[in-house]
N, C-alpha and C positions, 0 to 999 in steps of 0.2 A: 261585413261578413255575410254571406248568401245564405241564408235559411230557408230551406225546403217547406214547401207547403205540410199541414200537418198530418195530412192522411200520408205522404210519402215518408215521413220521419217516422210515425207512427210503426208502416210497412218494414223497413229498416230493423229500429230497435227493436218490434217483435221475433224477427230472422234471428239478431244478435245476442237473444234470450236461451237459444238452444245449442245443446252441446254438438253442432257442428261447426269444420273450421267456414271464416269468411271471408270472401273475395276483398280483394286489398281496395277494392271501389266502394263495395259496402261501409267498409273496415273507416274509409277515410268519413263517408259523409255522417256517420254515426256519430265520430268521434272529434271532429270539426263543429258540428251542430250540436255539442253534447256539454261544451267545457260551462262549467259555473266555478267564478263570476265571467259573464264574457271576456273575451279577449280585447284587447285596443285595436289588433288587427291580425286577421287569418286569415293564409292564403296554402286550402289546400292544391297538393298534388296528385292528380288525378294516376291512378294506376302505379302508383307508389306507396310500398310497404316498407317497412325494416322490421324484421321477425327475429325476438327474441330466443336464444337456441343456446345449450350447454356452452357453447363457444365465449358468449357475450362477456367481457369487461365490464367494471367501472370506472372510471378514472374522473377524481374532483381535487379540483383546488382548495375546497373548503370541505374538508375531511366529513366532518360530523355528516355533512349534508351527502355524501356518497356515502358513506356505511348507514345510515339510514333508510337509503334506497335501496343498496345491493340485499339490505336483511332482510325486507319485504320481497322485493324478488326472490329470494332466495325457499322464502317462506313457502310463495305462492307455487312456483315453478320445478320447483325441486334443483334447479341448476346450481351449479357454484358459483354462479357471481363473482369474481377475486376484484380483488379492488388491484389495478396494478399503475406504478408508479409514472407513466409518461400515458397519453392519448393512445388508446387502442387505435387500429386501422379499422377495425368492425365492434366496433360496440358503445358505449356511452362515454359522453365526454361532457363534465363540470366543469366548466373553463373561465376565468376573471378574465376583463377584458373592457371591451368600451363599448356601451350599448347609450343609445338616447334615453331619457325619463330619470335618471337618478339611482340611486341606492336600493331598491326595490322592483326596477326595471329588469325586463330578460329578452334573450332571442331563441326562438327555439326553432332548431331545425331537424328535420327528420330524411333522411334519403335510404336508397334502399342498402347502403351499407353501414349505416351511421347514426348516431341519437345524438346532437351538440348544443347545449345548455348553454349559452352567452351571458356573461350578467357584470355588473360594475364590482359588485359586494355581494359576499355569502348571502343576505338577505335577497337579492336578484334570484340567486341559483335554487334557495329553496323553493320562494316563486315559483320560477320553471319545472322544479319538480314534481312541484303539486296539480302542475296544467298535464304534463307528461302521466301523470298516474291517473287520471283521466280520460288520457287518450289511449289508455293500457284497456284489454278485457276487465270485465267487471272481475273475471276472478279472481285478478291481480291483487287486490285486497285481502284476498283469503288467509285464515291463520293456518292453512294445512292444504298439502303442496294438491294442484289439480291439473286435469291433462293437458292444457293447452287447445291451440297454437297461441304464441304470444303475438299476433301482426302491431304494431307502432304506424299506423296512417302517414303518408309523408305527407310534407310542406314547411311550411313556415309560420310560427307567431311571433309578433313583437309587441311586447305588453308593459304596461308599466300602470300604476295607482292610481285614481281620481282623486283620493284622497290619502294623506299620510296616515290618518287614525280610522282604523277599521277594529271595532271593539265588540265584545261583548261581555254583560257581567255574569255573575253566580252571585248569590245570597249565600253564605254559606251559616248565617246567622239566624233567622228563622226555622233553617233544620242544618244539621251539620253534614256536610260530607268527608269522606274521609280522603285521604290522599290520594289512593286507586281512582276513585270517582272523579276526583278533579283533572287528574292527568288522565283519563278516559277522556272528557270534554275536550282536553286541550286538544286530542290526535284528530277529535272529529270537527274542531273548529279551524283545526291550521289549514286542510284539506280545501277550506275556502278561501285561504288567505288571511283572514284574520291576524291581526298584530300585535292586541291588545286584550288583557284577561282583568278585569276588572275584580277583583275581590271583595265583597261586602264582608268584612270580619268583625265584625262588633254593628248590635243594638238593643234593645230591649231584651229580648226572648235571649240572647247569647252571647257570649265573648269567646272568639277562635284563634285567639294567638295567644302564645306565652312574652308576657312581660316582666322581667326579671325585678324588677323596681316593685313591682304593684303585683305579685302573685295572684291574687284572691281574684285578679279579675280571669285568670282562664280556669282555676282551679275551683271557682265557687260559681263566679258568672256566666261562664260555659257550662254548668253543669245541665242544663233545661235547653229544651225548644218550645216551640209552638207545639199547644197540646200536650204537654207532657212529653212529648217523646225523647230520647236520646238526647243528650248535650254531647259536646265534646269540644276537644281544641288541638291548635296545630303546637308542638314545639317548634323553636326555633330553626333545629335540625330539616325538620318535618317542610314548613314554611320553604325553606330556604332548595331544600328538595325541587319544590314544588317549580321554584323559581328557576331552576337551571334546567330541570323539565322542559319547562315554557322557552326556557333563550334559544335551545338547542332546535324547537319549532320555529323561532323567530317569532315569537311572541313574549312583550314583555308585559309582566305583572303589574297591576296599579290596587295597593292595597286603602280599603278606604274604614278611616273610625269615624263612624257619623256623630258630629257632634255639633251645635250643646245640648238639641232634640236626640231622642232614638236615642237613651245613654241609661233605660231600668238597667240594664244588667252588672254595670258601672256601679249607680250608684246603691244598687242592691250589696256590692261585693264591698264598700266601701263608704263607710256613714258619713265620714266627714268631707265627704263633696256633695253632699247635700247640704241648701242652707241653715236647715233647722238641727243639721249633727244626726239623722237620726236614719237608718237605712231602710228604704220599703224592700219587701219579699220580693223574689224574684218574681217574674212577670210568664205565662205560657200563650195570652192570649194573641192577639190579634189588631187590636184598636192602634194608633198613632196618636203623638202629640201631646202627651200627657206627661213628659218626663222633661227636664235638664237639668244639665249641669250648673251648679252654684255659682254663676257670672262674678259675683262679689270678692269669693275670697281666691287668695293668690293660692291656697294651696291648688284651688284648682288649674290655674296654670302652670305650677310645678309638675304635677298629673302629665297636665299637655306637650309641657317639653319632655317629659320623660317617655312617655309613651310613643311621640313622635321621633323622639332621637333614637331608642331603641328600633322602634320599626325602619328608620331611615338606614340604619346600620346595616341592615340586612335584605335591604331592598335596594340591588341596583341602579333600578331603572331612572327617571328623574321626576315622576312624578308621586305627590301622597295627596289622597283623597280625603277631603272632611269632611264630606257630609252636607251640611248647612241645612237640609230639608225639614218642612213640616216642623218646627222650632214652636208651636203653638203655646208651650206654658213657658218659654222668654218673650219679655216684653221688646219690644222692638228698637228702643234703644241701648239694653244691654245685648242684645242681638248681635248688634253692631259696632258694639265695645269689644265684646269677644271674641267674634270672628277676623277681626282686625288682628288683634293680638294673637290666634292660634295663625293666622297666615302669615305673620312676622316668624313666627315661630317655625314656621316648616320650612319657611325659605332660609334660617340661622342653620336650619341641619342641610340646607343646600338642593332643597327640593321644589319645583315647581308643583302649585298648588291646583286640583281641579274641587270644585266646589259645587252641587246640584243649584239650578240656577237660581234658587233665593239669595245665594251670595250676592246677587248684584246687591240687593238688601241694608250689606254691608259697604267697605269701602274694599273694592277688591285691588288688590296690587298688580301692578300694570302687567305683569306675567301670568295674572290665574286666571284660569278657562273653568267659562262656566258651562255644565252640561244640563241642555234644557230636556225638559222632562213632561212639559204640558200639553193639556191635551187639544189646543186651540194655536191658528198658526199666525193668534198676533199678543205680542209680549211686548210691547214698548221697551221697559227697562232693559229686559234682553237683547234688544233689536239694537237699542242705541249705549249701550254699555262702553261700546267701543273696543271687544276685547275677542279671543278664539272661541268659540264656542262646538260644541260636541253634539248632534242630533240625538236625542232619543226620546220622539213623543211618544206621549205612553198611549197613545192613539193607534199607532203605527209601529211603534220599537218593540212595546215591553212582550216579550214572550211569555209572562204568566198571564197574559187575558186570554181567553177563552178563542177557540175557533169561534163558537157559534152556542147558544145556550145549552146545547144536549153536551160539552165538552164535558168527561169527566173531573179535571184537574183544571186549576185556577181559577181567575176574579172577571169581573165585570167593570169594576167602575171606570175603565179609560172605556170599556165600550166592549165589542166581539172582535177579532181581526182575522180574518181569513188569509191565504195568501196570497191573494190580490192586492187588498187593503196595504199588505208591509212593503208590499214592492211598488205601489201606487203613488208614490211621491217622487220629488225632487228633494233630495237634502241642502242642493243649495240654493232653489228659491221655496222655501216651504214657510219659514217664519218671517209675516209681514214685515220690510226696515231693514233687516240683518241684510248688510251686503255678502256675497256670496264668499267673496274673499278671506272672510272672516268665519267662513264653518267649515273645522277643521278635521271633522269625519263626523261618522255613526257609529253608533253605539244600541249594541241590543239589552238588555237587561231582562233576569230572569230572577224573578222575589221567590221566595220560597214557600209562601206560606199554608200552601198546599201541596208541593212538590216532594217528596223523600225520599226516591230513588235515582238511580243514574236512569232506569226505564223511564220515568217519569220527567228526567230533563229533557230528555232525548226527544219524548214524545210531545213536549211543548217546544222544543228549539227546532225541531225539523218536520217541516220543511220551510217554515217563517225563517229561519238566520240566515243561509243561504241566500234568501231575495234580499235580505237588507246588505247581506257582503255584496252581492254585485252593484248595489245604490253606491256602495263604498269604494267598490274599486272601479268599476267599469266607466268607459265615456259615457255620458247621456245620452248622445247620438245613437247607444244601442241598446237604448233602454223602450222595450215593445212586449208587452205582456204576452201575444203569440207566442214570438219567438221563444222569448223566456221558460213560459209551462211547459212547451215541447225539451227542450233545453232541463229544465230542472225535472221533468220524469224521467227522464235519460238516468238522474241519479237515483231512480228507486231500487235498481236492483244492485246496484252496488251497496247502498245501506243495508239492503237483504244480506248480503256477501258480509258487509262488517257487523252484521248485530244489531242495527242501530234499528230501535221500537221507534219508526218515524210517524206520525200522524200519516194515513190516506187520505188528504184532502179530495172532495168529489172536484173543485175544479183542476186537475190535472188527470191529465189522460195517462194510468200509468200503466206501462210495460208489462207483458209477461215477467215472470222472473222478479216483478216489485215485492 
């Protein structure tokens, strides 16, 4: 893809910031040099537009994915959109069909009478519609209709994933969010592509699901955060909300109980999985490693199958998270005792297990993917485990460290990470040993332990997640930090347009209109 020098892109996206309409040459180089995560390949057309106009159709093969765009268009532009049932002659077209890359793969083309979405599977078409909302004006976004013009850039992408697993998590156990907050997240992380919603539902400071077996752990264990602040917890209802939310994005949920570390709020709610019978107070502070669960007795593996079957029940997807981390008060051969048996256990309820990479620790079953988390990029046991692994050093991934020490919100101890630092890696040669073949996406992760707004995720997740979706999805071939920052201020005024409180990092040159 041909990226303009930056002072020309520069020139561009400032034109593109005022409310005049743009010639269909601007229109294209804007919006060609604008998409995140890059494309696999783009071939604009030079003096070709298709302009959105009360006229314009929808028409999709995979329903949800067309009345999801026509609503936002409709939002934005004020037009009626109709969704009608065969391919308009002038207006958008959702079409299954046979494209190269897989289930996630698109083609998109644009001409001057035409918008046509190609893809294998619904997951293809969303894809493409998330590249195409990008190639839209920024005000396209808008919750409240604005004047136009709508020009669409013509040419061609054909894209498809670097990786299968493009992730990132929430905490929602350190401070609680509520449902709105989390499907907030999901709209501003699909927009990159993103596939995967990691849920952190239970640890010390909290418990956020309802479990029917075990009451006391959301109604007693959720009751606290960090600091005192608010508990709370998701019903099953609520959860399950949560999850057809995310499917309808093409993102599926991976809900994780960290266990037999990270388990005050467990055994606060619940004396006799403690070994001495006896329950500690719930917990608001901050420290790790200080907690587990009673390796010894079976009730606590009753606990585990019931907890797990329950959550399995209502979680589609195929994967459940345990945890395995910072285990510091189990000794390390009951470590290894247990973690065996809860991974026997998730795979009984039919689930592939992902484990924070001290599972290697254990005996992991030849299906569990462990996801590395450290802050250095050699792990032996990791390296040669022999099994999938998930990127997310906390070097590089975790979104609660700090830009730079003047940040207001989050931590230090993986270090500072600007967004250079999160985009400056390779995911697939980064950890010494680990062949490439064997790292099966990234993962961003976002702790909470400072965080308690949706402003305040927002302002730690952007403009860091976006660099790591393009680690995720994009070829390496066009992976160029130039490019990129020009590329990713392109999305500042668009956040402006959606509300999103994004960090102004000083290294991107942003746009009028950011």
């Amino acid at each position: 893809m041909k990226i303009r020098s930056a002072l020309t892109v520069l020139v561009i996206l400032l034109a593109s910031s005022v409310s005049v309409p743009q010639s269909a040459t601007a229109a294209s180089v804007v919006a060609f040099d604008a998409v995140v995560p890059a494309p696999a390949g783009a071939s604009p057309s030079a003096g070709v537009t298709y302009q959105i106009t009360s006229s314009t159709a929808v028409y999709s093969d995979a329903p949800e994915v067309g009345d999801q765009l026509a609503r936002q268009l409709r939002r934005s532009t004020g037009y009626p959109i109709p969704i009608v049932t065969t391919p308009p002659a002038n207006g958008i077209t959702l079409q299954l069909g046979s494209v190269s890359g897989g289930d996630e793969a698109y083609q998109l083309d644009v001409t001057t009478s035409a918008i046509t979405v190609l893809a294998n599977r619904p997951a293809g078409l969303f894809n493409g519609v998330q590249t195409l909302r990008q190639l839209l004006p920024y005000a396209a976004d808008s919750t409240t209709v604005q004047p136009g013009p709508w020009p669409v850039p013509g040419g061609r992408i054909v894209d498809q994933p670097r990786y299968p697993y493009r992730g990132a998590m929430l905490d929602v156990a350190r401070h609680f969010f509520p449902v709105a907050a989390v499907e907030r997240y999901i709209d501003q992380i699909a927009l990159y592509k993103i596939n995967y919603l990691h849920l952190h539902l239970a640890d010390d400071q909290g418990w956020r699901i309802v479990i029917d077996s075990w009451p006391r752990l959301a109604t007693y264990g959720g009751s606290t955060a960090v600091g005192g602040d608010p508990g709370g917890y998701y019903t099953k209802a609520q959860y399950q909300e949560i999850v057809s939310y995310a499917a309808a994005r093409n993102i599926t949920i991976i809900p994780e109980i960290d266990m037999p570390g990270h388990t005050n709020a467990a055994l606060a709610s619940y004396a006799e999985l403690n070994c001495d019978g006896v329950a500690p107070p719930l917990y608001t502070g901050t420290d790790v490693g200080f907690s587990s669960l009673c390796t010894s007795k079976e009730i606590t593996y009753a606990f585990v199958d019931q907890v797990l079957g329950e959550l399995a029940a209502i979680t589609p997807g195929p994967y459940l998270h345990l945890g395995g981390d910072e285990a510091s008060s189990t000794q390390p051969a009951d470590y290894k005792t247990f973690m065996n048996r809860a991974q026997d256990i998730a795979a009984a309820h039919g689930k592939t297990v992902v484990g924070w990479h001290d599972i290697v620790n254990a005996t992991p079953l030849p299906t569990t993917i462990a996801q590395y988390w450290g802050t250095t990029q050699r792990d032996t046991a990791v390296a040669t485990a022999g099994r999938k692994v998930i990127m997310s050093p906390a070097s590089r991934a975790y979104l609660d460290m700090k830009y730079n020490r003047r940040t207001p919100l989050g931590q230090t101890w993986a270090g500072t990470i600007e967004v250079r630092d999160a985009y400056g890696w390779d995911p697939g040669a980064y950890l010494t040993g680990l062949p490439p073949s064997q790292v099966m996406g990234v993962e961003a992760p976002l702790w909470t332990e400072t965080i308690r707004t949706s402003a305040d995720i927002e302002y730690m997740a952007f403009p860091r997640l976006p660099a790591l979706a393009e680690l995720a999805w994009s070829p390496y071939s066009t992976h160029d930090w130039t490019a990129f920052k020009q590329r990713l201020g392109a999305q500042g005024p668009r956040w402006r347009v959606m509300g999103v409180n994004y960090y102004h990092s000083t290294q991107i040159a942003w746009p009028a209109g950011s």
